[in-house]
N, C-alpha and C positions, 0 to 999 in steps of 0.2 A: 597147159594153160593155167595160170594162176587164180586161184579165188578173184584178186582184184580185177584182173584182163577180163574176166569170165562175167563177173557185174557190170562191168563197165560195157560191153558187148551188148549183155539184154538191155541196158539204159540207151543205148546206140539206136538199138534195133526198134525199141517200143516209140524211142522218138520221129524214128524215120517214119514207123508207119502211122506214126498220127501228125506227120508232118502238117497236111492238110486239116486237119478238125481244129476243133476249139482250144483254146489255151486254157480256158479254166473249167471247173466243174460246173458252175452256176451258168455259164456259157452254153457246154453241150446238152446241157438239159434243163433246158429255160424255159421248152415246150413242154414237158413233160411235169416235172414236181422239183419243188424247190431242194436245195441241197444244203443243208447245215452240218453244223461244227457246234460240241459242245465247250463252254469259255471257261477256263479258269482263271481262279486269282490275280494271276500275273498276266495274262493279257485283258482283264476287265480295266482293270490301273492302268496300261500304260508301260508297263515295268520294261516291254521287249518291244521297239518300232518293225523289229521285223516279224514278229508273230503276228500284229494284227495288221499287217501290209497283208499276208498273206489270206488272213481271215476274211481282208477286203475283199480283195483281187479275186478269191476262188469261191465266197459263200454266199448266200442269197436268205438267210436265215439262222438267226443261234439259237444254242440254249446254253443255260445256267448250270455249272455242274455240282455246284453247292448253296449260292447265295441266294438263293430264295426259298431252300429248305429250311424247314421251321426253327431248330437248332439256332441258326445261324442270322435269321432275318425276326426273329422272335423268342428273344435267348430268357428272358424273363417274367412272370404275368405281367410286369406293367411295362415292358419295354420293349419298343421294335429298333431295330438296326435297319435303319432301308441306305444307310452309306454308296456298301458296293453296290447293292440290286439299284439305284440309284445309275450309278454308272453302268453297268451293264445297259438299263435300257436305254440310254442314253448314245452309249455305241451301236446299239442296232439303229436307233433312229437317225442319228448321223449319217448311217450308212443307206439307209433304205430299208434294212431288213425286216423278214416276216421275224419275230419275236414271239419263242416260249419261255413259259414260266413254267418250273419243274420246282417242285410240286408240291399242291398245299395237303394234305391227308395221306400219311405213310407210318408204316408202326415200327419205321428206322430215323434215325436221327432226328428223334422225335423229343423231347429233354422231360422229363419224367413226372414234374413238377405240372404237365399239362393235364396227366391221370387223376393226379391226388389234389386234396384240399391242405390247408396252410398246416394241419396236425398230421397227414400223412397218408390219409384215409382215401379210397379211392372216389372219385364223386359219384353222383349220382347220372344218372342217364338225362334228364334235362339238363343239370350243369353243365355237363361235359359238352351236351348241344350246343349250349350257350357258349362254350370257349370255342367250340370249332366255328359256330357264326358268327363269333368277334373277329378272329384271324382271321376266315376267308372275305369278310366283308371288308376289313381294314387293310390287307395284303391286295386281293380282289381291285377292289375301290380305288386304292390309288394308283393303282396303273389302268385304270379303265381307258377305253380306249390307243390303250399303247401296248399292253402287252398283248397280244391276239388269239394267243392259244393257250389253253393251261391244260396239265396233269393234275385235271381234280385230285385222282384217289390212286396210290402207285402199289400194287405188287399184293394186290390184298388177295388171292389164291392159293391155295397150295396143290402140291405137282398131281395129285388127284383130284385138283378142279371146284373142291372141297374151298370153302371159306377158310381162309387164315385168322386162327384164333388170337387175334391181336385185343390188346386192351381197347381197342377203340369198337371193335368186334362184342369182347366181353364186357363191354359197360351199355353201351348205347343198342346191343346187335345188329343183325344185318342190314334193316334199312340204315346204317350209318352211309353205305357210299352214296345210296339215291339221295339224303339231304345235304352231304356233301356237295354233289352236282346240283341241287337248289339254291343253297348259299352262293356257289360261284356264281351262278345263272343270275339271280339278285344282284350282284354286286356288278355283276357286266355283261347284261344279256345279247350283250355283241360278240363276246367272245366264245371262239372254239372249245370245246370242255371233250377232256380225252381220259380214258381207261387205261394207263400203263400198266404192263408187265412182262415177266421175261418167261419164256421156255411155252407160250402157247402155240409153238407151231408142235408140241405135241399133243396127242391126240385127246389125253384124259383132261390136260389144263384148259385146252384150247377149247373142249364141250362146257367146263364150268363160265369160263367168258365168254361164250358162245350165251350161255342160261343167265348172266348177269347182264347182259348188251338185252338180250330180250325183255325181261323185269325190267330195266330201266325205260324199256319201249311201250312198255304196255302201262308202266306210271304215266308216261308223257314227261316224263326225266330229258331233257335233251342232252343225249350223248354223241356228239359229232364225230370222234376217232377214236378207233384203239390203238395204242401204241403198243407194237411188237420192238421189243428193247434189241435183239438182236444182236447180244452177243453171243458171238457163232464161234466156232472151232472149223477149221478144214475140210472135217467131214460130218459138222451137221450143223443146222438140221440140213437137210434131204431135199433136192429141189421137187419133190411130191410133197413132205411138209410144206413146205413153204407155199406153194404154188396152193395147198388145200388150205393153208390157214387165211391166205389173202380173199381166194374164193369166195370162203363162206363169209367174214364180214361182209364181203361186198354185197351178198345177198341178202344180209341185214339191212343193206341200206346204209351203212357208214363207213364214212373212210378208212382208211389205212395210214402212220407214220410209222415209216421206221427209225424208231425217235433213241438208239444209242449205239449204233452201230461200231462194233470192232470184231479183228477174227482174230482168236489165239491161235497162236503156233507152236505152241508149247505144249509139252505131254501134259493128258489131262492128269488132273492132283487130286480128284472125285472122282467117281466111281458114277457119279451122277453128273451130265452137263448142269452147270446153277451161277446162279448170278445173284445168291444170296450172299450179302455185304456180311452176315455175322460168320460165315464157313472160315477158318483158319483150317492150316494144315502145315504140318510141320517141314525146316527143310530139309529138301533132299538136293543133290548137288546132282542126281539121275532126272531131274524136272527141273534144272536150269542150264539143258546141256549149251547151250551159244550166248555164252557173256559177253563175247567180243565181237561176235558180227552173225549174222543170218547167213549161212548156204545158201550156194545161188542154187543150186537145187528147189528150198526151201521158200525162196524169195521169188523162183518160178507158180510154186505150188501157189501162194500165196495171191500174186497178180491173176492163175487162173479162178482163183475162187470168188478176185472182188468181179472179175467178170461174168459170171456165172451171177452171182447176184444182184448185180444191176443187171444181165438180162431179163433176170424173171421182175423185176420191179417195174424196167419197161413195158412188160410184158403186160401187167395189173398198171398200165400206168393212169388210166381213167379210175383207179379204187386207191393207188395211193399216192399219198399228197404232199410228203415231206419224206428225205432221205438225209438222217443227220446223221454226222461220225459222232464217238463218242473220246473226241479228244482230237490236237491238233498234226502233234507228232508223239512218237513211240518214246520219247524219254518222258512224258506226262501223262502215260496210260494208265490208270489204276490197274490193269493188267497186268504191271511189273511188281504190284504189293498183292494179288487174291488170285489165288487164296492164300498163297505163300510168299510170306516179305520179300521184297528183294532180288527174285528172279529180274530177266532182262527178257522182255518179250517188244513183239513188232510187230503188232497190232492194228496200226493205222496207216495213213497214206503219204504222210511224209516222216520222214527219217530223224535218228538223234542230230543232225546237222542241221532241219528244217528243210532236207532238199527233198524232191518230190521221188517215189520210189517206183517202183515198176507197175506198182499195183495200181498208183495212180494213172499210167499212162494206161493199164489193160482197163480202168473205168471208163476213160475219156474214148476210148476206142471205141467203147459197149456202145456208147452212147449214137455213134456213127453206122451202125449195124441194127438198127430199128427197122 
């Protein structure tokens, strides 16, 4: 049987058996927790009618995968860009959808210029309060009421749990994320205010957020969600991570988003699972073995994993509240540039074609198996 005969079989097969269930994502689990998609550039514009037909058609929820980071929506001290975050909420509200905002306090693409004073000096710990409650109130503020959820404060841990010694860290210190979560709260006390980060479904990160959700409980800081970013690999995390890291939020008392979901299928390039944007690694052509197409093998492995993790999210489906991809289809994955440029990886749920791939059809199934 040929590679193609042999895909074309599993797409056969996954279709028959979800002949009966839902056609879309946002469909089979409508009961259960919204389903998003995070948007880039060229479907925020317009640029592709059939990327955001399908953005329609399958999602109940976006996110932003650059245009409302500070860089990009605050390139200057006196200058805001709200152009695309403009259109972006504009598309979700056209559409219906639940809307996040990713996210105003991060110590990456962050423009440098927000540290220091006009001679180059770094500022002082009220200044630099004072720029972070100008952004958050003036980003905040005008989408009040529109945009519903936000990523106060993203990734500020390190893999022992330990505070990330960012400049925002070393000027203001650690109460920087609790006033963080106060300036948003100010600026829209309606809105959902969330914790992002990646790799807490291990056990040492997963205890320091675990100790920063607490502190923020005991301020009367209101932290609505943690976001577990989730970007996963085949084999982790572990559905006992997973399963303990959903737990014990929930026994804090706040939700759960899994707010950037994709699974590599590519040999790891670290030695460590990480989702840190600054890791390069040089290439190797032994970590970019399928440039031309996924193994049905591979593309098997792949469908059983997205099942496996929406069962356990059904599973926790009263703790968690959003399930977003982190991207639409695998030719726009950042996936294919980190840690090493270039690779061809297939990461998400529909294909370099935009056609829907097995793994979507083993979701839509999960969903029918509660």
């Amino acid at each position: 049987m040929s590679v193609r005969t042999a895909a074309l079989t599993i797409f056969l097969l996954a279709l028959t058996a979800t002949a009966q269930a839902p056609t879309s994502l946002k469909a089979a689990y409508h009961n259960d927790f919204a389903i998003g998609v995070a948007m880039n550039t060229a479907e925020i514009t317009g640029q592709d009618a059939r990327r955001d037909a399908i953005i329609e058609q399958q999602f109940n929820s976006i996110s932003p995968e650059n245009c409302l980071k500070w860089e990009n929506v605050h390139p200057q001290p006196d200058k805001y860009d709200f152009a695309l975050s403009d259109q972006y909420v504009a598309f979700g509200e056209k559409h219906h959808m639940f809307i996040v905002g990713h996210n105003l306090v991060w110590h990456s693409q962050t423009p440098a210029w927000v540290f220091h004073d006009d001679k180059g000096n770094l500022l002082s710990r009220d200044a630099l309060l004072a720029r972070m409650r100008d952004h958050i109130h003036t980003v905040v503020g005008r989408y009040k009421g529109r945009i519903q959820s936000w990523d106060v404060v993203n990734e500020a841990l390190n893999e022992d749990g330990t505070r990330r010694q960012s400049l925002w860290y070393k000027i203001i210190g650690p109460d920087y994320i609790a006033k963080a979560f106060e300036y948003a709260h100010e600026a829209d006390p309606a809105a959902q205010l969330n914790y992002n980060d990646y790799n807490i479904e291990n056990e040492a990160k997963r205890n320091g957020a675990v100790n920063l959700v607490k502190q923020l409980q005991a301020q009367a800081i209101p932290i609505f969600a943690v976001g577990i970013q989730e970007h996963d690999s085949l084999d982790w995390p572990t559905a006992n991570q997973l399963n303990a890291t959903i737990d014990i939020f929930g026994k804090l008392g706040v939700k759960v988003a899994i707010s950037e979901l994709d699974v590599d299928v590519l040999p790891r390039a670290t030695r460590q699972q990480t989702a840190d944007v600054s890791v390069r690694v040089a290439q190797n052509a032994a970590l970019n073995p399928w440039p031309n197409g996924l193994p049905t093998s591979v593309q098997q492995q792949l469908a059983q994993r997205y099942a496996e993790l929406f069962g356990i999210y059904l599973k926790h489906r009263d703790v968690v509240n959003r399930v977003t991809l982190w991207g639409l289809a695998d030719a726009d994955s950042w996936k294919n540039n980190f840690p090493i440029p270039g690779r061809t990886n297939y990461p998400v749920l529909f294909d370099r074609n935009l056609q829907p791939k097995p793994a979507f059809y083993a979701v839509i199934k999960a969903a029918t198996q509660k």
